[in-house]
Structure formats: structure tokens, C-alpha cells
N, C-alpha and C positions, 0 to 999 in steps of 0.2 A: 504494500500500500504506500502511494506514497503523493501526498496534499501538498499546499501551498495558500499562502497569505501574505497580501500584503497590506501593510500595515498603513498607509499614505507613501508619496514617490520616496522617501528615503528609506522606508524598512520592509522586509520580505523576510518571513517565518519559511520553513520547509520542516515537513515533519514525513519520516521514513521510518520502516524496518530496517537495520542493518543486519549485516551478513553475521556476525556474533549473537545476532537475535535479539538485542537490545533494539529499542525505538530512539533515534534520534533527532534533535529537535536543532535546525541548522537557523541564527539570525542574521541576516547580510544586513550590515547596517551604513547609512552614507550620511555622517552626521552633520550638521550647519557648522559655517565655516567660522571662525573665530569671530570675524566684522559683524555677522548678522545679528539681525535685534535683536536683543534679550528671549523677546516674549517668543518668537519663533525658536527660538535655543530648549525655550522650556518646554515648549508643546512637543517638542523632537523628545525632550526625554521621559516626558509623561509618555507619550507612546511608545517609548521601549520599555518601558517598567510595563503598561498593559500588557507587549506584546510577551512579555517575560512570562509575567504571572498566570498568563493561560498554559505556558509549557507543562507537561502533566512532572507530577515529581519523579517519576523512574525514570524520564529521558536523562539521558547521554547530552549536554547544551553543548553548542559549539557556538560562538557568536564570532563572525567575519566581519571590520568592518575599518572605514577610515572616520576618527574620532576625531580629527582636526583638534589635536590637543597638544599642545607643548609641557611636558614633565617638569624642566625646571632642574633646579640645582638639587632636588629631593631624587633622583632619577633611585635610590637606590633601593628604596621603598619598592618600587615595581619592576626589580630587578631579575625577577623570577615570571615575568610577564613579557615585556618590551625588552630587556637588557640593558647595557650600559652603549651599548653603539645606536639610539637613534638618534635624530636630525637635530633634536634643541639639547643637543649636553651641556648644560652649562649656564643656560638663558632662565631667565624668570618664568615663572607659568603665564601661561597664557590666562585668556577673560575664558576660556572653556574650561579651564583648570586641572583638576583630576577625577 
């Protein structure tokens, strides 16, 4: 079986059987760009928290996505996510923050 959702044009849910027999639950996310309004920043992440909280709790989440976020001098916090080799090492957070 395998469905689909999308959430408005930045977010798209996929929910599968995988091959290990577990249900996977895939979210391609394309998040607003740093400049954009606040209020559009926020309705982007009210709708990932929706599209989140439908995922049943036994899937497998994999969320894909470009977060247009600068880590900042803290990089090392999410060092075990992103690494220490991305693009803002060193720079202040950005207004999307973390």
C-alpha cells in the first residue's frame, strides 16, 4: 500500500509498507526562506506539526527537507544531525533559528 498527502505546496507526507514490514511514514519538507514574513514562517510550521501528528506511532518517520536555517556558532548541539561541515559554521542563527 502505498498513499500520499500533501500538506499545502511546501509539504508532502508518503506513507508505505516497507520491505522489513514496518510502515513508513516519508515528510518532504520545503521550508520559507529566512526573508519571509513571520506569519507565513509560522503557518509553515503549524503545518508540519499537523502533518507530524497524524503519523501513526509505529511508523518508521523519515522527514527530507530544506529548512533554510543557519545553526550558528551552537552547531555542536546538532552535531549528530547536520555535522560540523555545513554552510553557516561559525555565523549567528539565523531569524528561522533552530
Amino acid at each position: 500500500m502505498f498513499s500520499f498527502y500533501q500538506f499545502g505546496p511546501r509539504l508532502l507526507s508518503t506513507h508505505f509498507k516497507a520491505v522489513i514490514g514496518q510502515h513508513v511514514t516519508m515528510v518532504v519538507a520545503y521550508a520559507p526562506m529566512d526573508m519571509s514574513n513571520a506569519s507565513v514562517k509560522d503557518a509553515f510550521h503549524l503545518l508540519m506539526f499537523s502533518c507530524l501528528k497524524v503519523v501513526p506511532r509505529v511508523d518508521k518517520v523519515v522527514v527530507l527537507g530544506d529548512f533554510n536555517v543557519e545553526l550558528g556558532y551552537n552547531w555542536e548541539s546538532f552535531a549528530s544531525t547536520v555535522g560540523r561541515h555545513h554552510f553557516h559554521h561559525g555565523k549567528a542563527p539565523s531569524d528561522n533559528g533552530e
